[in-house]
VEXNUFI-357011 format. One record per residue (C-alpha): residue number from 1; x, y, z. Coordinates in pm, 1 decimal, padded with zeros to 6 digits, always signed. Example, Ala and Ser with C-alpha at 12.3 -4.5 7.8 and 13.67 -1.06 7.14 Angstrom:
2
<node><k>1</k><x>+01230.0</x><y>-00450.0</y><z>+00780.0</z></node>
<node><k>2</k><x>+01367.0</x><y>-00106.0</y><z>+00714.0</z></node>
***
This chain:
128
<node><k>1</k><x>+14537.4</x><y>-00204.5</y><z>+07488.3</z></node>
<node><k>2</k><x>+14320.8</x><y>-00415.5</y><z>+07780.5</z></node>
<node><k>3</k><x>+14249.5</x><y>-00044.9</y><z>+07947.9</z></node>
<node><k>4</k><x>+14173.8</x><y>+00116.3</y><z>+07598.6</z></node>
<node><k>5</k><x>+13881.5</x><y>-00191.7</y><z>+07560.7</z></node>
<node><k>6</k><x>+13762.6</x><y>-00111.6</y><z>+07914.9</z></node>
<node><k>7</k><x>+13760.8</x><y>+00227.5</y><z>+07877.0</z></node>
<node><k>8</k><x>+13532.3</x><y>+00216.7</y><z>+07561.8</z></node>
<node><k>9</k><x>+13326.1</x><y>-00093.9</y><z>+07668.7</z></node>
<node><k>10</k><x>+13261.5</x><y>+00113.7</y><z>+08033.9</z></node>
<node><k>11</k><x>+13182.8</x><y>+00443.8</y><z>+07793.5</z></node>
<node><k>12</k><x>+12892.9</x><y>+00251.4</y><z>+07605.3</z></node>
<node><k>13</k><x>+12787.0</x><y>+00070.7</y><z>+07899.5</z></node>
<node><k>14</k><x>+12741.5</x><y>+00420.1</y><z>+08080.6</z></node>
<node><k>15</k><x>+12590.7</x><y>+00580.9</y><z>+07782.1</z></node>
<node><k>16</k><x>+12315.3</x><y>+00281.4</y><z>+07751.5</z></node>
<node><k>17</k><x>+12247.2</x><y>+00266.1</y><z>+08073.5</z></node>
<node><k>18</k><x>+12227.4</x><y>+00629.2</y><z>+08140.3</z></node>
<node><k>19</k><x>+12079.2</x><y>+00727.2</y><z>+07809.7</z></node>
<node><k>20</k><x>+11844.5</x><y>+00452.5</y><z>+07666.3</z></node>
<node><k>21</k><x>+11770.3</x><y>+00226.7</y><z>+07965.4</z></node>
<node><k>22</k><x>+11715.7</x><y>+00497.3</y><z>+08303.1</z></node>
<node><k>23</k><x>+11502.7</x><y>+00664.2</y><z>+08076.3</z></node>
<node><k>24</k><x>+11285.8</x><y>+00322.8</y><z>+07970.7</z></node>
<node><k>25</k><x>+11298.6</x><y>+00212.1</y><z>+08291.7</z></node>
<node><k>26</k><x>+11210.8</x><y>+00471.2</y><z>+08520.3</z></node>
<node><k>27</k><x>+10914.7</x><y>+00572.4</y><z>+08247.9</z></node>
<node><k>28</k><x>+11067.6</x><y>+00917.4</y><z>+08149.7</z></node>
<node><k>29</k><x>+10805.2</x><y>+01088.5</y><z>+07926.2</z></node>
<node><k>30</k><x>+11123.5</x><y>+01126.5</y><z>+07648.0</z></node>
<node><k>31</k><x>+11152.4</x><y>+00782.0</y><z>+07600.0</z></node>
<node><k>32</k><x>+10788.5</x><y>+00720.9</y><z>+07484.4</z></node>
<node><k>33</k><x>+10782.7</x><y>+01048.4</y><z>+07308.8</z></node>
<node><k>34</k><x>+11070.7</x><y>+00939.8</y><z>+07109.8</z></node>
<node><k>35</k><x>+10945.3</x><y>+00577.4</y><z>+07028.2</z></node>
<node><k>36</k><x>+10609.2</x><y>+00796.5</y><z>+06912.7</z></node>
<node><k>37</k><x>+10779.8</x><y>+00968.4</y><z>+06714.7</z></node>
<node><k>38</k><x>+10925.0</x><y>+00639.0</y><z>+06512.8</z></node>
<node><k>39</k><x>+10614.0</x><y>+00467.9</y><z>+06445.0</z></node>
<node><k>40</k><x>+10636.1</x><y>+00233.5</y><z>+06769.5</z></node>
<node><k>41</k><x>+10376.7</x><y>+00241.5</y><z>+07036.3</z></node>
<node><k>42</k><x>+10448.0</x><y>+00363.8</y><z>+07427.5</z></node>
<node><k>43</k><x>+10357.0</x><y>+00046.6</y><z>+07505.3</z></node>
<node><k>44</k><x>+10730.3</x><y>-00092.6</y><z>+07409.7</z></node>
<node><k>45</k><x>+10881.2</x><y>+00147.8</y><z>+07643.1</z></node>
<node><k>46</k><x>+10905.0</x><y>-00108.3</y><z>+07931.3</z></node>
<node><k>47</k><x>+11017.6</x><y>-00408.4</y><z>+07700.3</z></node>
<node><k>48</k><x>+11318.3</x><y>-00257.0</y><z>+07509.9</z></node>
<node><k>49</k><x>+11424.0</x><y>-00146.0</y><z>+07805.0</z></node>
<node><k>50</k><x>+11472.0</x><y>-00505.5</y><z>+07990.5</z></node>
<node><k>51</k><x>+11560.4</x><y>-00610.3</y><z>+07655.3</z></node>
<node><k>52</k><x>+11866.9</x><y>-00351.2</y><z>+07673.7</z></node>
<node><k>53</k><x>+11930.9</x><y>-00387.5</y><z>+08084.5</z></node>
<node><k>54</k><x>+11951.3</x><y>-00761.7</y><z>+07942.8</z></node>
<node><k>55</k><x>+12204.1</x><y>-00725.9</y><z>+07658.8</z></node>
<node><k>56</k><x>+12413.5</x><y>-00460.9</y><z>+07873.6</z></node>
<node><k>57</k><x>+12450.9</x><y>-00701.4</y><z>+08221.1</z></node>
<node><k>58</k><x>+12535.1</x><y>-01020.0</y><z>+07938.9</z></node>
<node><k>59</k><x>+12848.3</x><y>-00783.9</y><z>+07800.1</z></node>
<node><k>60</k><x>+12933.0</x><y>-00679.4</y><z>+08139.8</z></node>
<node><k>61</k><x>+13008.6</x><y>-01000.4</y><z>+08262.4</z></node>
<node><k>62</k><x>+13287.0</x><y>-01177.8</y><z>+08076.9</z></node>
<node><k>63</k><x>+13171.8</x><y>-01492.2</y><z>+08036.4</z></node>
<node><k>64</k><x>+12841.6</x><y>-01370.9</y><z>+07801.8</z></node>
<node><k>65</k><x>+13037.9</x><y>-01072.4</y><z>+07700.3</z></node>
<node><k>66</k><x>+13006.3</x><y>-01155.2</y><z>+07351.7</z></node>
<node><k>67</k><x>+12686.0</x><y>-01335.3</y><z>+07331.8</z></node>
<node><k>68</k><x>+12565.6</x><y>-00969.3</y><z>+07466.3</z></node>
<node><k>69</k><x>+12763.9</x><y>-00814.6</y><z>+07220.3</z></node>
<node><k>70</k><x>+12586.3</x><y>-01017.6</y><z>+06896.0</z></node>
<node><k>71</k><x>+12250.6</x><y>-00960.6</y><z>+07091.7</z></node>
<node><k>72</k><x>+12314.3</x><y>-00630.7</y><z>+07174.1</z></node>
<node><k>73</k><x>+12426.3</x><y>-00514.0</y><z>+06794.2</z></node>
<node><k>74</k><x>+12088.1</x><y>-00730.6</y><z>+06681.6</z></node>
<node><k>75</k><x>+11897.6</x><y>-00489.7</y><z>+06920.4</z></node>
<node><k>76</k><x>+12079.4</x><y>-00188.8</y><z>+06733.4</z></node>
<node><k>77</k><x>+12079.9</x><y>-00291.4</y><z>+06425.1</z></node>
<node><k>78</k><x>+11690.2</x><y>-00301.8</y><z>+06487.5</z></node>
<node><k>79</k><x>+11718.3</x><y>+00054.4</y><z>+06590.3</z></node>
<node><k>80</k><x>+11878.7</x><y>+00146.9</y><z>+06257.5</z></node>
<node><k>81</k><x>+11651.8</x><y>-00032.4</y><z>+06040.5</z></node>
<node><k>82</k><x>+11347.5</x><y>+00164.5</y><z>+06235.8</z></node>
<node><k>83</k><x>+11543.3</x><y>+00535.5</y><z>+06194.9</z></node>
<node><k>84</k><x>+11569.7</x><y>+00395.5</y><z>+05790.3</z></node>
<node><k>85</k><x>+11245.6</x><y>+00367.8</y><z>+05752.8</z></node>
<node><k>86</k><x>+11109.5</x><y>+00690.5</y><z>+05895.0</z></node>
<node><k>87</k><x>+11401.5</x><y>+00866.3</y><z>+05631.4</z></node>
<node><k>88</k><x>+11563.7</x><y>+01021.5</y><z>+05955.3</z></node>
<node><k>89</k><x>+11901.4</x><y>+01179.4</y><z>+05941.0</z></node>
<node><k>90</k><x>+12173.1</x><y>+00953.6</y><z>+05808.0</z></node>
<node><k>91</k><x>+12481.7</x><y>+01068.3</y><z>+05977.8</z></node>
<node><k>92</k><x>+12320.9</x><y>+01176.9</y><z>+06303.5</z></node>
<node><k>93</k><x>+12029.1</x><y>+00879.1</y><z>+06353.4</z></node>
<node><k>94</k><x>+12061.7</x><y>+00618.4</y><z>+06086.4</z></node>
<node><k>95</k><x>+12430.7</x><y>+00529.5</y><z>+06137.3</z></node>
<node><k>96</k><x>+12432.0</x><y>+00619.3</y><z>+06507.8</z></node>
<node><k>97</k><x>+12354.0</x><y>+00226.7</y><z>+06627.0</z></node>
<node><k>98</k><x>+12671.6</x><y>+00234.5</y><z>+06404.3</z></node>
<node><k>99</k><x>+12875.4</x><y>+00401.3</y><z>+06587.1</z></node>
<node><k>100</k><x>+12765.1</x><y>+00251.5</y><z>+06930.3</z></node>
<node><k>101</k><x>+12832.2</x><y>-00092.6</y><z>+06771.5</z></node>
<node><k>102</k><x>+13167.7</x><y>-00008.2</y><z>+06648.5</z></node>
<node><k>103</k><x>+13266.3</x><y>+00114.2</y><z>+07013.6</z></node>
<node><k>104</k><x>+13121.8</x><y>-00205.8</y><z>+07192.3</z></node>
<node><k>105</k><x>+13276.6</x><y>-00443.3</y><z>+06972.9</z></node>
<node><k>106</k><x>+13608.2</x><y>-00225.8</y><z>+07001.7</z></node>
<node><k>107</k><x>+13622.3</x><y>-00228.1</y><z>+07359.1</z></node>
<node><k>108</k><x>+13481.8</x><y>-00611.2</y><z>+07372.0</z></node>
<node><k>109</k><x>+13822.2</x><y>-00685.3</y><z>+07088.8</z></node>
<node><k>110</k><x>+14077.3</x><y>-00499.8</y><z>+07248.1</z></node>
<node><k>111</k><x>+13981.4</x><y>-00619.6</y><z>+07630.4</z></node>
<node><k>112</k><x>+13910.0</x><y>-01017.2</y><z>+07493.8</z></node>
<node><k>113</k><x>+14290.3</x><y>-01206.3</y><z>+07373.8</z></node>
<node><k>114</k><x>+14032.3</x><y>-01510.4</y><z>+07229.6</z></node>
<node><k>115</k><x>+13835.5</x><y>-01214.7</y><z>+07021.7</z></node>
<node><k>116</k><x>+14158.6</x><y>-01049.8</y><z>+06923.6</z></node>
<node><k>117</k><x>+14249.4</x><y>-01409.9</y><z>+06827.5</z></node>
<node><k>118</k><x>+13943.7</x><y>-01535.4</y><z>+06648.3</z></node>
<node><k>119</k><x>+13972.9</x><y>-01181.9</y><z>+06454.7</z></node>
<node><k>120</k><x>+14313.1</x><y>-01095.1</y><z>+06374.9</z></node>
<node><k>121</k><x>+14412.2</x><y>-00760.0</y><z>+06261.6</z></node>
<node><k>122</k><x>+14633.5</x><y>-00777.9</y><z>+05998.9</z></node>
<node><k>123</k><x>+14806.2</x><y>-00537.2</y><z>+05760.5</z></node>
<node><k>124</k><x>+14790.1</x><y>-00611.2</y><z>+05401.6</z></node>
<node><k>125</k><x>+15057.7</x><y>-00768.5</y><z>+05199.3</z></node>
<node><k>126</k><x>+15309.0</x><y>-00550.0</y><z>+05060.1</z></node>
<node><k>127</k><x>+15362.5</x><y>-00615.9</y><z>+04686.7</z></node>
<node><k>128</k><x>+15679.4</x><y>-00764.9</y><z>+04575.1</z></node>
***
C-alpha cells in the first residue's frame, strides 16, 4: 500500500513539475498562451509557477506533505473554478484539477499511517 502512495504521489509530482511548472518557469510560449486563453494575463505566468514549485517541494517533503497537499488542492481548485467560468469542457478541463487532487491525496493517504488514521476507510454497516 506505502509503494502504491509513492507511486501515485511521484506520478503527480512528475506530471506538475513536468507539465505545469517547466513550462511556467522556463517561460514556454504555451503556458502564457494557455493562461490567455482563460481570461488571466501573461503576466501570472512567473507567479503560479513558484506558487506550484512551492506547493509541490511542501508535499515532497514529509513533514509539510499535507500542508502542501491542502495548499496545493486550494491552488487547483482555483484552476477549476477559472475553467468553470470560461464554460470549458467538463470532463476533460473542469474536473481535471479533480482528478489530479484525487491522485495527490491518494498517494499522500496510502503513503501517511497518521492520514490513513485521521481518515479511516470503512465499509458500511451490514443490515441486521
Amino acid at each position: 500500500m506505502v509503494w502504491t502512495g509513492r507511486v501515485l504521489s511521484a506520478l503527480f509530482v512528475l506530471f506538475m513539475l513536468g507539465a505545469s511548472v517547466l513550462p511556467k518557469l522556463t517561460g514556454m510560449a504555451v503556458a502564457g498562451d494557455t493562461l490567455e486563453q482563460v481570461g488571466w494575463s501573461r503576466a501570472w505566468v512567473l507567479p503560479i509557477g513558484m506558487i506550484e514549485l512551492t506547493c509541490v517541494l511542501l508535499y515532497i517533503y514529509p513533514r509539510t506533505s499535507v500542508f502542501g497537499a491542502v495548499v496545493m488542492m486550494g491552488l487547483l481548485g482555483g484552476a477549476m473554478a477559472t475553467q468553470v467560468r470560461v464554460d470549458a469542457p467538463l470532463f476533460s478541463h473542469q474536473l481535471f484539477s479533480l482528478y489530479l487532487g484525487l491522485i495527490m491525496w491518494g498517494g499522500l493517504w496510502l503513503r501517511d499511517p497518521a492520514l490513513r488514521a485521521l481518515f479511516p476507510f470503512r465499509r458500511a454497516a451490514t443490515a441486521l
